[in-house]
N, C-alpha and C positions, 0 to 999 in steps of 0.2 A: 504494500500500500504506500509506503513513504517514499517521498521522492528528493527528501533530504535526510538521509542515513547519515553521511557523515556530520551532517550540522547534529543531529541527535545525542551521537556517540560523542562528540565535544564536549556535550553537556552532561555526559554522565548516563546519558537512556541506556536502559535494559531491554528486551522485546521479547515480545510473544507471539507466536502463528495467531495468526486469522485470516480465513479461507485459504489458504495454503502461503501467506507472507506476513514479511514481520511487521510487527507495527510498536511504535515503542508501548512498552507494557508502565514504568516510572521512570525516577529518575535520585532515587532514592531518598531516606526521609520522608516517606509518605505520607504522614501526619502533619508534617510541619508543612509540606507542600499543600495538602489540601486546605491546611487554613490560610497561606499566603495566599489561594486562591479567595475562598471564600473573603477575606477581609480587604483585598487591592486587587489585583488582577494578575491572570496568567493566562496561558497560550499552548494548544496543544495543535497536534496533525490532525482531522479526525478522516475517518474511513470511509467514503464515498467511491459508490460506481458512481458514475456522470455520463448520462446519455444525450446525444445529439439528437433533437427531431426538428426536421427542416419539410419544409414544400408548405403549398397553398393548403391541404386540408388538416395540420398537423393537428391545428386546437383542436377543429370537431374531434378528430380521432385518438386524441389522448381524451378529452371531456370524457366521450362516451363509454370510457375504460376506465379512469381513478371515478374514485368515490365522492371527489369535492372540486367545485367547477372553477376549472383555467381558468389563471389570468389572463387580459387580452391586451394589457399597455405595458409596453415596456419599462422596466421596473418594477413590478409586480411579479407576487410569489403566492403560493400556496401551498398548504401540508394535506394531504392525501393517501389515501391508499387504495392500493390494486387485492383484488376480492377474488377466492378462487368460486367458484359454482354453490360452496355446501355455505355461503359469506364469510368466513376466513380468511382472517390477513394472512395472503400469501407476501406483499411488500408492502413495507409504507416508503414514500416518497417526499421531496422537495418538489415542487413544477415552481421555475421561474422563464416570464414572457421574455425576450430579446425582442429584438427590429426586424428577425427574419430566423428566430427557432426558439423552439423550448429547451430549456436548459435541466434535466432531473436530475437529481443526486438521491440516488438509494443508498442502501447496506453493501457494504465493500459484499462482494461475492454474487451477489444477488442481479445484478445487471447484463450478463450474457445473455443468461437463458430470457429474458425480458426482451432484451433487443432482439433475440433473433424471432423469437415469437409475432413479436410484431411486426415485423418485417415480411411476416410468411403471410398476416392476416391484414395488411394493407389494402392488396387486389387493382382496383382499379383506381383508389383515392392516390393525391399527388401528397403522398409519405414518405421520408425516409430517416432512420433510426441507427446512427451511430453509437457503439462504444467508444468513448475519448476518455475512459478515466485516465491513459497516461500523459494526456495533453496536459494535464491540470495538476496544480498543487491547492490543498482546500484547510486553513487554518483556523482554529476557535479562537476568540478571546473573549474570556469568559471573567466575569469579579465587578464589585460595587464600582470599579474604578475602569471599566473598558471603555465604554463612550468616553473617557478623556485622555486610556490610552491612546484608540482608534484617531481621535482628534490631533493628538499631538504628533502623529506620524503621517496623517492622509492630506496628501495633495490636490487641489484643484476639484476639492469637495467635499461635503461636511458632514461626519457619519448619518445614516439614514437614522428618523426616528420610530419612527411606524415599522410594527412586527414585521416581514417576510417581503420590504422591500428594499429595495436596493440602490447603490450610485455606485459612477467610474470614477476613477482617480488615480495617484502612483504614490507608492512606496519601495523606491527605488527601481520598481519595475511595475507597468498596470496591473492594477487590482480591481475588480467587482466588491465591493463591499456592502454585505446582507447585515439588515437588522434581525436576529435570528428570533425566536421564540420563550427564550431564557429557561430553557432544560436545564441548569442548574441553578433555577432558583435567583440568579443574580442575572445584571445586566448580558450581553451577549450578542456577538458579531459572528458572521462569516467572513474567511477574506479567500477570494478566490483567485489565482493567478495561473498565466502558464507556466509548464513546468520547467521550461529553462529559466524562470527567475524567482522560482521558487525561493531556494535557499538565501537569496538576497532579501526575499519578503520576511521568511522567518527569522531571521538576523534582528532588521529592521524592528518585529514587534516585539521582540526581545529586549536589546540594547537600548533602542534609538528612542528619544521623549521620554516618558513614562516608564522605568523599565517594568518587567512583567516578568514571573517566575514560569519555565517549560513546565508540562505535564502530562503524564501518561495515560493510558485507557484508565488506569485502575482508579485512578483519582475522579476521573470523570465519573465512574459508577458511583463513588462515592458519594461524589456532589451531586448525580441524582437521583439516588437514593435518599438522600436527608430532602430534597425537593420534592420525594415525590411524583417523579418522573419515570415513567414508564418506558422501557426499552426494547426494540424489534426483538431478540434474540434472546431474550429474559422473560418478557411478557405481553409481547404484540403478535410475535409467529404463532399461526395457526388459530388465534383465538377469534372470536366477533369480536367486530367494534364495541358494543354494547354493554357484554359481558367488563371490558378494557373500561370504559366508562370514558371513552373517546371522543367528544362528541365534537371538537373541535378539527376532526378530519373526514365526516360525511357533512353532506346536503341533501338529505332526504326530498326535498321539493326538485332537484335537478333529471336531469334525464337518467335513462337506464344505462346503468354499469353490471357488469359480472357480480353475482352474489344478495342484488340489491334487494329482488324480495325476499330470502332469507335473513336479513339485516334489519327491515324491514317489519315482518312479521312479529321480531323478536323483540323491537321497540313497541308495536300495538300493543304487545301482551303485558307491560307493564312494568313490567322487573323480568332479569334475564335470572337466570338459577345460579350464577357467583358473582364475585364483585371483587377487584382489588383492593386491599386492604394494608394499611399498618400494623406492622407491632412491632414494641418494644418487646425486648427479651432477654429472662434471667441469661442466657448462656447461647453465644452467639451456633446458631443451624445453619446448616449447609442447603443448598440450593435444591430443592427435592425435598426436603424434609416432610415429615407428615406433620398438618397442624388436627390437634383435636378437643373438644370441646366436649368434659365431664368422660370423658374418655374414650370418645365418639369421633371416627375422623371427618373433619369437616371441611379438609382445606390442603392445600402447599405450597411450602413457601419459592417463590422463584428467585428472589435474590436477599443478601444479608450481609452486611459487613458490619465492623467495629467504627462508629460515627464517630469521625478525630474532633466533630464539634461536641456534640453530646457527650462525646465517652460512654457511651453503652451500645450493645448490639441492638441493629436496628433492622427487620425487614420486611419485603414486601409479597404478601400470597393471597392466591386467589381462594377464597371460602366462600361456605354455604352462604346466600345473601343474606339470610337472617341471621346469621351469626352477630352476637353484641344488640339487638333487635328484642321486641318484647317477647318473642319466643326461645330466643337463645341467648340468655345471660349467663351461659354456665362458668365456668373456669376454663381458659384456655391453657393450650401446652404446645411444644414444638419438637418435635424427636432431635434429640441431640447422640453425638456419638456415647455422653455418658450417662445416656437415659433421656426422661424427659423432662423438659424446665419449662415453668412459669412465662408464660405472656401476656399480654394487653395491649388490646386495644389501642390506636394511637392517630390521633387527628392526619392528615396530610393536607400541606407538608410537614414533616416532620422540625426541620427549620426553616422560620420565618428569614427569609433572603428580603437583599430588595425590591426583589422580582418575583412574580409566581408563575412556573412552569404554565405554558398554555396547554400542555397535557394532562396537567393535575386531573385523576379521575372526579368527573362526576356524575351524577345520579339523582335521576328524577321521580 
């Protein structure tokens, strides 16, 4: 995925496979890293396929595929997902408009078989569907202090303010710079470049103005995790929107997408049959654990770590809706490897950021 390895390993990056390449994993001090973020700002790589779609029918023909309808001005973005038949996320997506293509950013991995899919099912519309992930370098900067990083390094334009739009400008080499969504809870940029001037980008939002501390996947999880923020690979594959409490990436009123009267239906009926949920927890559970209530299983958790803000383990699983409900107050528990410990309940987000994740689940 990186297309500045060696700027990485400078600073100290460790890495770990994702879909079969590295990507930096820390950068050691992970603790102290995550609160440098959360309290001023830092900067990571993140993992993006990036797909090209160009011609005269592109919008119609991405609309009537994601779940939440294209933008049509340039500048303009939106968060979205692609719905297999049974309505399960098979991807969620970025769509941002250009002058003359759509620009997507999925899950590093997830973009081949996308591209080629669509490409098969074009036909006679004027489509065509690039992979370009290696054209691009795609950097976070994430912290109470990024809009003054962003400011203090961007040229010949003023960080966007408004969620999931965009402006041009350079830092040191042109940049696309997105107002992102704030998945971790705090302020939140994209900065996109090509990839021959990548590593002069990342330099740049490192060193140069404001400086801003690197960071790795794992800190990222962590930061949305204490947010609140729900993740493809953790808690979006394969589930309904619904269930995910997503409502920020359908349009139920828009045209017909793959999965939509399944999605659909599951909204009429009122309440879906699980819910994502918080908990605190005596003794921090691994990913899979069984959650159960009176000692009934009700639930599991899909992700968990040791919050360097909070200091307690903190995680996120999907249980029975009624759980914590006037029909289910029992005693929760989490399988842990040394038996089972004590949980609750616990609001999301779990930290009040300056920002609230626009994926924070909620429920009607």
């Amino acid at each position: 995925m990186t297309v500045v390895r060696e700027a990485h390993e400078a600073h100290g990056a460790t890495f770990e496979a994702v879909a079969g390449r590295a990507v930096p994993a820390e950068y050691g001090r992970a603790a102290r890293t995550h609160r440098a973020v959360r309290n001023a700002v830092g900067v990571t790589e993140h993992a993006f396929d990036v797909l090209v779609v160009s011609g005269d029918d592109r919008r119609e023909f991405v609309d009537d595929t994601v779940t939440n309808r294209v933008p049509t001005e340039d500048g303009e973005g939106a968060y979205a997902l692609l719905l297999d038949p049974q309505g399960r996320i098979r991807v969620d997506c970025y769509v941002f408009a250009t002058g003359d293509s759509l620009l997507l950013f999925l899950p590093f991995g997830e973009g081949g078989a996308v591209a080629e899919e669509w490409n098969e099912r074009t036909f006679v519309q004027d489509v065509d569907v690039e992979l370009a992930t290696d054209d691009f370098g795609t950097f976070g900067v994430h912290g109470p202090k990024a809009t003054e990083k962003v400011a203090s390094v961007l040229h010949h334009a003023s960080p966007p303010e408004e969620r999931l739009t965009f402006v041009r400008g350079e830092m040191e080499a042109g940049v696309t710079v997105v107002r992102d969504d704030d998945l971790a809870g705090e302020e939140g940029y994209l900065v996109v470049c090509g990839a021959e001037g990548a590593s002069d980008v990342f330099e740049t939002l490192l060193v140069r103005g404001l400086n801003a501390v690197p960071f790795g996947r794992r800190t990222w999880e962590t930061l949305t995790l204490e947010a609140g923020t729900p993740l493809f690979e953790t808690e979006l594959r394969d589930r309904i929107p619904n269930v995910v409490g997503l409502r920020n990436a359908v349009d139920f009123e828009k045209g017909c997408f793959v999965g939509q009267e399944v999605v659909s239906k599951v909204e009429n009926r009122g309440e879906p049959s699980s819910r994502l949920v918080g908990l605190t927890c005596e003794t921090l559970p691994d990913a899979g654990a069984t959650v159960t209530e009176d000692g009934e299983e009700v639930g599991e958790v899909t992700r968990a770590a040791e919050s360097p803000t909070l200091e307690e383990p903190l995680a996120l699983a999907f249980v029975d809706y009624d759980v914590g409900g006037d029909a289910g107050d029992g005693a929760l528990a989490v399988e842990t490897d040394g038996g089972d410990a004590s949980a609750n309940l616990a609001d999301l987000p779990f930290v009040d950021g300056g920002e609230r994740s626009a994926r924070l689940p909620t429920y009607e």
